[in-house]
N, C-alpha and C positions, 0 to 999 in steps of 0.2 A: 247306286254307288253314292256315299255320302261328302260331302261336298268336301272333306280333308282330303282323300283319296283321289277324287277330281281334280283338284287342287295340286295334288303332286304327281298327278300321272301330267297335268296341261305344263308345270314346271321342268317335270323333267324331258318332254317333249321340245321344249322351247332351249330349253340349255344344250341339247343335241344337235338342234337345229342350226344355233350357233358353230358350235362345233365342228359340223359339215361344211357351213359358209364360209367358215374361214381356212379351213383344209384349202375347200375349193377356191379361194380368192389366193392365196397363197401358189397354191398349182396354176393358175392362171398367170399372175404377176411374175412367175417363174419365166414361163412359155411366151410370153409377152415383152419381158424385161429387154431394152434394146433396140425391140423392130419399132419406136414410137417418135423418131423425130422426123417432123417436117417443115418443110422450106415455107416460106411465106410468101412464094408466086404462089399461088394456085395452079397455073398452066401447066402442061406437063413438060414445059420446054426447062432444061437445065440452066440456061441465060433468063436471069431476073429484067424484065424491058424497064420497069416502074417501080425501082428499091422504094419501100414501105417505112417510112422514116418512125423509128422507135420514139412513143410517145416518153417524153419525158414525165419525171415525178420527181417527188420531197420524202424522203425518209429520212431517219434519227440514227447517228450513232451510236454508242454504249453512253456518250456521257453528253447526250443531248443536242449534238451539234449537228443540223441540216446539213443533208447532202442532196446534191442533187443528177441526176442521170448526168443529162448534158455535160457534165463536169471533167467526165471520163471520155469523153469525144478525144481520140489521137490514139486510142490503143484499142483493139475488142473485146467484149465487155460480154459477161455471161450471168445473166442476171437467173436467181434461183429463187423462188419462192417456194419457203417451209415454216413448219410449226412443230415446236420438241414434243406434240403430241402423237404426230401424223408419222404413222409405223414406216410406210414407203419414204417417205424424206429421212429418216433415221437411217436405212438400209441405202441409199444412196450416198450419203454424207462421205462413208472413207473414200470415196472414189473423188470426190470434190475437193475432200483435200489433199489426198495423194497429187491431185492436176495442180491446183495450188499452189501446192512445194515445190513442184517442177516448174512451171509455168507462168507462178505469179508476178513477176518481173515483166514479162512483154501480154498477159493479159488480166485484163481488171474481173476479180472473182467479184459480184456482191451477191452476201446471201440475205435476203431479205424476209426478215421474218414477218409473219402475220403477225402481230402483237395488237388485239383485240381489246385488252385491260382484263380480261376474266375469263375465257379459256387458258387465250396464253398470256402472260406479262412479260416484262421487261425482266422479271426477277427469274420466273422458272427457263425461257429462252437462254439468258447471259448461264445460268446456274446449270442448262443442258451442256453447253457449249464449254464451258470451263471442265467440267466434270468430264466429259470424251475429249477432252484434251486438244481440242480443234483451234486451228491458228488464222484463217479464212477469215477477212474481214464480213462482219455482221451489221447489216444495217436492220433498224425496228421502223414497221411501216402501221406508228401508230394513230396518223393521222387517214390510211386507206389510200393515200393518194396513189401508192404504186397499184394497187390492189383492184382499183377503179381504172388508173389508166391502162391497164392490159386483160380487164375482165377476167382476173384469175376468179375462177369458179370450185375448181377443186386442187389438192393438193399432192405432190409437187406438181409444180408447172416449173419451165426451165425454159428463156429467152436467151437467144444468140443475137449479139448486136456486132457488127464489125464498125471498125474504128471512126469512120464518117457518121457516126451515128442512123442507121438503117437497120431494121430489124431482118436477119437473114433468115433462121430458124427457129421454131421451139418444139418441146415437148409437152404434153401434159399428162405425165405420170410418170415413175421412176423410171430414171437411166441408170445405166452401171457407166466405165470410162469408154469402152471404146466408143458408147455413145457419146458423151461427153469430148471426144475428142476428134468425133465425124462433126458436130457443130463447132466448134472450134476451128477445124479445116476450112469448114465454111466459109466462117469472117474473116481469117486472115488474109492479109492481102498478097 
């Protein structure tokens, strides 16, 4: 077999391959979707003995001005970590803001972007967000500090803090609302 032939049987093996993986990762996050939040006792007792005080961080608003966690101590607080790259935070997003418009009054939404400087920026994030028409307050975590303080490792990940500042819940991978609003339940008081 001469090595063009090789060449487009190994290409079009690989681009099927994809193909399949993503069917299958798709059919997975489907089957998945919802059953992924948990508490942050570990025990299996439903009363937390040793509330896990939510590590504070420094993120950036649109027009540069620090914010900081702690800030929002008095109401609960659902911290999101996403990227307008990352397909599963894309597909979560109307549910966040549909909670949002309902909700946003008695709890503090922040979606806190990864903002890397060259996957994602300040420019394609605010340019996702304006364009799907999303009103959810957006913080940019271009310095990592949120990012370091809760060891997000992959994407979305989704923190439930209730109002005393204690971390109750999270996820790590997309929710839809009625997950979104079993954490929620959580923290309120």
């Amino acid at each position: 077999m001469g090595k063009k032939k090789l060449l487009l049987v190994l290409s079009t093996a690989f681009v099927l391959l994809l193909i399949v993986a993503g069917i299958l990762y798709q059919s997975l996050l489907k089957n998945h979707e919802g059953d992924n939040l948990g508490s942050s006792d570990s025990s299996e007792n439903t009363q937390q003995s040793d509330p896990i005080p939510a590590p504070d961080f420094v993120v950036f608003d649109v027009e540069g001005n620090r914010v900081i966690l702690s800030d929002f101590r008095g109401k609960p607080v659902v911290v999101n970590f996403w990227a307008s790259w990352c397909g599963p935070c894309k597909m979560e997003m109307p549910d966040f803001e549909t909670l949002y418009q309902r909700m946003g009054d008695e709890i503090h939404f922040l979606m806190v972007n990864m903002t890397d400087g060259s996957q994602e920026t300040l420019e394609t994030a605010s340019t996702f967000i304006a364009d799907s028409g999303y009103t959810f307050p957006v913080y940019y975590d271009t310095e990592f500090s949120a990012a370091i303080s809760y060891g997000v490792r992959s994407l979305p990940t989704t923190y439930f803090i209730d109002a005393d500042g204690y971390a109750v819940a999270q996820a790590l991978s997309a929710i839809d609302e009625a997950t979104i609003l079993r954490g929620i339940d959580m923290i309120r008081s």
